[in-house]
C-alpha positions as CSV (number, residue, x, y, z in Angstrom):
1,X,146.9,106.4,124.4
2,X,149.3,104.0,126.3
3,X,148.4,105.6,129.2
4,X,144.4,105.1,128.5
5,X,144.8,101.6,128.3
6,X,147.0,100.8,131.4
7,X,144.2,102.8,132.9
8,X,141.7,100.6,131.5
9,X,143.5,97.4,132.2
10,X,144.1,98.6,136.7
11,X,140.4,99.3,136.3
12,X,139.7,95.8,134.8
13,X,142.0,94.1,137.2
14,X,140.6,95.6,140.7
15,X,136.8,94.4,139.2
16,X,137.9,91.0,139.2
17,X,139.5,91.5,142.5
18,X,136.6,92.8,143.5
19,X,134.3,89.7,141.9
20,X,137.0,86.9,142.9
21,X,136.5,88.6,146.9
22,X,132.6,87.8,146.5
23,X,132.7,84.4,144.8
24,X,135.4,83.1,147.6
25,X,133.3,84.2,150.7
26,X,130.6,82.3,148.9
27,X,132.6,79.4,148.2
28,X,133.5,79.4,152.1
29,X,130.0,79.8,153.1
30,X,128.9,77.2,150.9
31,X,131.6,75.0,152.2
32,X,130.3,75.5,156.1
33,X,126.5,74.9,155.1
34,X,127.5,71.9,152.8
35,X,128.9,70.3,156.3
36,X,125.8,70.7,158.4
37,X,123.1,70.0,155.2
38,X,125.6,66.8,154.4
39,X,125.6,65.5,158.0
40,X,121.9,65.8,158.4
41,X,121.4,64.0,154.8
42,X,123.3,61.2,156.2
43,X,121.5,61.1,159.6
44,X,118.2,60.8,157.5
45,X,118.8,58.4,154.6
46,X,119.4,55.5,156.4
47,X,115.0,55.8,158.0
48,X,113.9,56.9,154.8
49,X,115.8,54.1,152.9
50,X,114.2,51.6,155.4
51,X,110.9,52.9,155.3
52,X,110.6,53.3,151.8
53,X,111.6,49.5,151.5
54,X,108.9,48.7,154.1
55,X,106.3,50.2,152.0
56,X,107.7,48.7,148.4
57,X,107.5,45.2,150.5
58,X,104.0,45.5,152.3
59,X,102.4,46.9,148.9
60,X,103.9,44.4,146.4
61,X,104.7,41.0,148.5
62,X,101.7,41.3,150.9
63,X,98.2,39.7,150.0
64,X,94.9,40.7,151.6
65,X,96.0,44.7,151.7
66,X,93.3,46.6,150.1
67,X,93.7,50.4,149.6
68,X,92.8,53.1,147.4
69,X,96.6,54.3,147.4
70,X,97.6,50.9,146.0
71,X,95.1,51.0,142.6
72,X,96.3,52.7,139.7
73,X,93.6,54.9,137.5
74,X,93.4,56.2,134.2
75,X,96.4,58.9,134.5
76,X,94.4,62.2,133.8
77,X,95.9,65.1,136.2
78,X,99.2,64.4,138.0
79,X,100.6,67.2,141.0
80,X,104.1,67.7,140.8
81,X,106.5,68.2,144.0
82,X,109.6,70.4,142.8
83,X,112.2,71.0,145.2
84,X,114.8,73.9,143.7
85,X,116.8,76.3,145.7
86,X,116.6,79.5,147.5
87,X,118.9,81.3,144.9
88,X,121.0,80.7,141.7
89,X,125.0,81.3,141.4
90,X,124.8,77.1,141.7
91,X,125.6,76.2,138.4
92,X,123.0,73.9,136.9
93,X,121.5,72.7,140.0
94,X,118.5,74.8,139.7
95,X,117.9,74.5,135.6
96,X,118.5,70.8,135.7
97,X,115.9,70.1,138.3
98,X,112.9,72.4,136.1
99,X,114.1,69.8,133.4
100,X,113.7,66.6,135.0
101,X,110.4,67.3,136.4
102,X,109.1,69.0,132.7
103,X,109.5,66.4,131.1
104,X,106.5,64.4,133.5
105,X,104.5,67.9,133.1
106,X,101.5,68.4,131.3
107,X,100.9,72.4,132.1
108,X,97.1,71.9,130.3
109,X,95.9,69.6,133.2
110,X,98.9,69.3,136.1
111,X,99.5,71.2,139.3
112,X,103.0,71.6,140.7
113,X,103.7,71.9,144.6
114,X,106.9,74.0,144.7
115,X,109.4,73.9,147.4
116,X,112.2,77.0,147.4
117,X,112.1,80.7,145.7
118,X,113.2,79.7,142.8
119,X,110.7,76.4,141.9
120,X,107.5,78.8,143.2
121,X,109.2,82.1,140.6
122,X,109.3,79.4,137.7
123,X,106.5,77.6,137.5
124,X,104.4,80.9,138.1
125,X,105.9,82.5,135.1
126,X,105.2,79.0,133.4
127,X,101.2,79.5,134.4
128,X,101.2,76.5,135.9
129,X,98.7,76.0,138.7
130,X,100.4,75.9,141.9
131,X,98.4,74.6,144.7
132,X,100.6,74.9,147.8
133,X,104.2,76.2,148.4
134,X,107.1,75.9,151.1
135,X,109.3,78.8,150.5
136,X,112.9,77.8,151.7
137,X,114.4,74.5,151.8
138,X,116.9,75.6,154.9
139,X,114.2,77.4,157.0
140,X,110.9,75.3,157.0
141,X,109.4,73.0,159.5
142,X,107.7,69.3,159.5
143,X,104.5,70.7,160.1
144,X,104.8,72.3,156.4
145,X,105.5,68.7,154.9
146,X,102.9,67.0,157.0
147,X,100.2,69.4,156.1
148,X,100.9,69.1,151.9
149,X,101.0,65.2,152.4
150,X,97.7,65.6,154.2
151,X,96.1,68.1,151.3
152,X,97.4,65.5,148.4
153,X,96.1,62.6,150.2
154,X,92.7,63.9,150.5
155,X,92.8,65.3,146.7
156,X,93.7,61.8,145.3
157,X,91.4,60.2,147.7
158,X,88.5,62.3,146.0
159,X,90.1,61.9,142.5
160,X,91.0,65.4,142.0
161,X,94.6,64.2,141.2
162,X,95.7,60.7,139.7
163,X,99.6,60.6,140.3
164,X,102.2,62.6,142.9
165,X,105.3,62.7,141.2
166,X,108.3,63.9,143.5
167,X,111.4,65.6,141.6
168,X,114.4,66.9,143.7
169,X,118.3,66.8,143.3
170,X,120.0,63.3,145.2
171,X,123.0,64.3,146.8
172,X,126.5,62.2,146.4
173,X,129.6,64.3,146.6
174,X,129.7,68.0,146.4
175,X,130.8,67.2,143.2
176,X,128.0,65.3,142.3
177,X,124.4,65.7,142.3
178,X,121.4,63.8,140.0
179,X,118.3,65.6,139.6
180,X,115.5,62.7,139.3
181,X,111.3,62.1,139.9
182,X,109.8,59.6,141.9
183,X,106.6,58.4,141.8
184,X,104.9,59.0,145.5
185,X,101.5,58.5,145.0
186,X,99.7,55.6,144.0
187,X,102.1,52.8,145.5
188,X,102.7,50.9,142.4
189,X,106.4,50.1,142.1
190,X,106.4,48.6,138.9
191,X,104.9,51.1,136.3
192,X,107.0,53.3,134.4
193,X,106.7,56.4,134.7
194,X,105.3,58.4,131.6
195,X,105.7,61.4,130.1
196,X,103.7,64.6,130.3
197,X,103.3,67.0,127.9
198,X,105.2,64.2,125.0
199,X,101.9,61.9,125.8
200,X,99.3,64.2,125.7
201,X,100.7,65.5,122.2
202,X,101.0,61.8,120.9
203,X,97.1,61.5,121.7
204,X,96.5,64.7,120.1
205,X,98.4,63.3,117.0
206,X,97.3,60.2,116.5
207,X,93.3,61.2,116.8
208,X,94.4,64.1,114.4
209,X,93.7,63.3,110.9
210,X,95.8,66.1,109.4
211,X,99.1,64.9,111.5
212,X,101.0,62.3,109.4
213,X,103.6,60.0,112.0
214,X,105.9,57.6,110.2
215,X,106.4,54.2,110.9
216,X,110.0,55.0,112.1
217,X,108.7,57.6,114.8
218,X,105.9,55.5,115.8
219,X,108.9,52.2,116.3
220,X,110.9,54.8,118.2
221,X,107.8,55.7,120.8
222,X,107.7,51.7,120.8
223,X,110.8,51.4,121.6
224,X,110.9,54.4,124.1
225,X,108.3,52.4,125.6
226,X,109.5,48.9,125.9
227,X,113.0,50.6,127.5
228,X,111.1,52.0,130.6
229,X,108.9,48.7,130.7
230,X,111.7,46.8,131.2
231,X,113.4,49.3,133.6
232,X,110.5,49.1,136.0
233,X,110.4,45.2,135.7
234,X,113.7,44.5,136.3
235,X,112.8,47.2,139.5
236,X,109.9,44.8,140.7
237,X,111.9,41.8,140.5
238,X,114.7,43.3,142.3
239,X,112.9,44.5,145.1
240,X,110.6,41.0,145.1
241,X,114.4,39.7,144.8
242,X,115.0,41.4,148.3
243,X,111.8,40.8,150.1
244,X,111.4,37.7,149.3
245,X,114.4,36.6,151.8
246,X,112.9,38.1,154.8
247,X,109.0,37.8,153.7
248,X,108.2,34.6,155.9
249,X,110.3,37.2,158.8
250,X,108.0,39.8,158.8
251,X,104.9,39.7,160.2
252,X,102.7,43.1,160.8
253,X,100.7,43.4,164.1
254,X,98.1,44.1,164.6
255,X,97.6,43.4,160.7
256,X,99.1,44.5,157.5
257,X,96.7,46.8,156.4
258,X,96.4,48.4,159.4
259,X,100.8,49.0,159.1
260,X,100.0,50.1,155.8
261,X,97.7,52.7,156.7
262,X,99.7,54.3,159.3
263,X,103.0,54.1,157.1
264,X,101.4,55.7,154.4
265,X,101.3,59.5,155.7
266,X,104.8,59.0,157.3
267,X,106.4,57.7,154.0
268,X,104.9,60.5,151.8
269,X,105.9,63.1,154.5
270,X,109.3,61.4,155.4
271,X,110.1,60.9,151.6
272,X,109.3,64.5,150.6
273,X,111.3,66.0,154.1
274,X,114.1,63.3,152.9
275,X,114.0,65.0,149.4
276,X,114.3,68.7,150.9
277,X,116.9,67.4,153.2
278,X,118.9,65.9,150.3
279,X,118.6,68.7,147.5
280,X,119.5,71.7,149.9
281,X,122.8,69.8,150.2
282,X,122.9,69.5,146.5
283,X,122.6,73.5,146.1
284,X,125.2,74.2,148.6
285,X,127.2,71.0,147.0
286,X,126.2,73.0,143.2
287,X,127.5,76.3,144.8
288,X,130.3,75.5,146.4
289,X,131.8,74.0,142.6
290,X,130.5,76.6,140.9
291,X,132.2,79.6,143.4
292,X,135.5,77.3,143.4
293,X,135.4,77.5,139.5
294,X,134.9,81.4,139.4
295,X,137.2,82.0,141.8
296,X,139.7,80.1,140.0
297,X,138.6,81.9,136.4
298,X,138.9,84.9,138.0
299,X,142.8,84.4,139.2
300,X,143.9,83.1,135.6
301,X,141.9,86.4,134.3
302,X,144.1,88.2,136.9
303,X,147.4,87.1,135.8
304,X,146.5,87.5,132.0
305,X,145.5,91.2,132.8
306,X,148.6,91.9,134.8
307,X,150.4,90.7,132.3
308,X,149.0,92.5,129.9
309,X,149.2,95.3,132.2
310,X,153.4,94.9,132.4
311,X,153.2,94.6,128.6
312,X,152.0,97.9,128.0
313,X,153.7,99.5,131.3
314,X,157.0,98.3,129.3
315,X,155.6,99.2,126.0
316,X,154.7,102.8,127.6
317,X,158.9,103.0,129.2
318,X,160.0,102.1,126.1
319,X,158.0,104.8,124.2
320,X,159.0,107.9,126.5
321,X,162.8,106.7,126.4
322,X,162.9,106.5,122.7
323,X,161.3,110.1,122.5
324,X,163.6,111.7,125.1
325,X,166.4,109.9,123.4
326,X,165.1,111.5,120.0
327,X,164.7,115.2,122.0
328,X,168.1,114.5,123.5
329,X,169.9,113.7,119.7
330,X,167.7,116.6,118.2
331,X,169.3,119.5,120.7
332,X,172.9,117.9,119.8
């Protein structure tokens, strides 16, 4: 029986071998695309920071501008833009972004643009119409961004969408990444953004005679409410806090509507490729932690098992010494 189970435990101890072999090379892979995805994050954040301040300043500080993408409607369908990653074994990175963008989802009236395997494999189990795709978020080109800004201008142009909500994974240290949404489409800075599914089921409720809601609940949505109002005031006056120091700078030739027009396309494209650019260094960031911890988990199994192993190899000495000793005493 001893025997058996120092069997059991050399069998245990070269699987985790064998495990702890895969999850190091995939740490060390990780590690080499973290540096390339890192240095081309860094490379892009400073255009797509100034362009995305150009826009907040032309659309909220400029007078005279008149555009469709600039008037908020009645929110009745939103699209979605999900960026998740080519494949799991990265922790959370994945499951945390599918949460951040449900909770802006309606799946009775919203579409979802995925970007990566894994975003297009969960919303289509979800049922959830999905109106374009980019499969990978390492191999893809700017044509493929440029093309779904180009389709989601024209739909919220004809009103066949009300909202383009962006959700990917911002990338700070390979040991930290936040999933978040931002809202691309229309250009109004200082709305909160609301929930999905949560506000279509608080409409159902409150036209529903049969659903009682307390006072309390109905204080907490208040509240809930008030929160993200002030969040996206305190936003506005921040940025109008920025702009306003280099407004009477500025000044847009040949006009600024005609700036605003051509910046439009490019910030949706450059903000959606800045996304992509920024969550595939979060997965590899997410992957690299994640094969670091299991190759450390498997070591400390490793030297529990061999020590278990030496435990019963002594146990197993011990045994066949004390029954020679007993043949040995029984011949005497």
């Amino acid at each position: 029986m001893a025997g058996a189970g120092i069997k059991a435990i050399k069998n245990r101890i070269a699987s985790v071998n064998s495990t702890k072999q895969i999850t190091n090379a995939m740490y060390l892979v990780a590690s080499s695309k973290l540096r390339k995805a890192k240095i081309a994050a860094d490379q892009s954040s400073e255009y797509f920071n100034t362009l995305y301040e150009t826009i907040v300043e032309i659309s909220m500080n400029t007078k005279g501008v008149n555009s469709d993408f600039l008037k908020e409607r009645e929110l009745k369908k939103r699209c979605h833009i999900v960026v998740a990653g080519n494949r799991g074994l990265a922790g959370g990175y994945n499951s945390n972004a599918f949460k951040e963008a449900e909770k802006y989802i309606s799946p009775e009236s919203d579409c979802v643009v995925t970007i990566g395997k894994k975003a297009f494999e969960y919303f289509s189990k979800r049922n959830i119409e999905i109106i374009d795709k980019i499969e990978s978020v390492e191999k893809y080109d700017y044509e493929d961004v440029r093309k779904i800004t180009e389709k989601l201008m024209n739909m919220f142009l004809n009103g066949e969408i009300d909202e383009v909500l962006f959700t990917y994974t911002q990338f700070f240290s390979a040991l930290s990444q936040e999933a978040k949404t931002i809202k691309i489409l229309p250009l109004v800075f200082d709305v909160p953004l609301e929930y999905g599914s949560e506000r279509y089921k608080e409409e159902i409720d409150i036209d529903d005679p049969d659903v009682y809601i307390s006072e309390e609940i109905l204080r907490e949505r208040e509240e809930a409410r008030r929160k993200e109002q002030e969040k996206a005031e305190e936003f506005a006056n921040e940025m109008k806090g920025k702009m306003s120091a280099t407004k009477s700078k500025v000044q847009y030739l040949p006009s600024a509507q005609k700036v605003l027009e051509f910046l439009i396309p490019t910030y949706i494209s450059g903000t959606i490729n800045g996304g992509i650019v920024e969550s595939c260094a979060s997965e590899h960031g997410a992957r690299m932690t994640a094969m670091e911890s299991a190759t450390d988990n498997a070591n400390e199994m490793i030297k529990s098992l061999e020590l278990s192993y030496n435990r019963a190899r002594q146990s197993d000495v011990t045994q066949e010494i004390t029954e020679i000793s007993a043949g040995v005493e029984a011949l005497k």
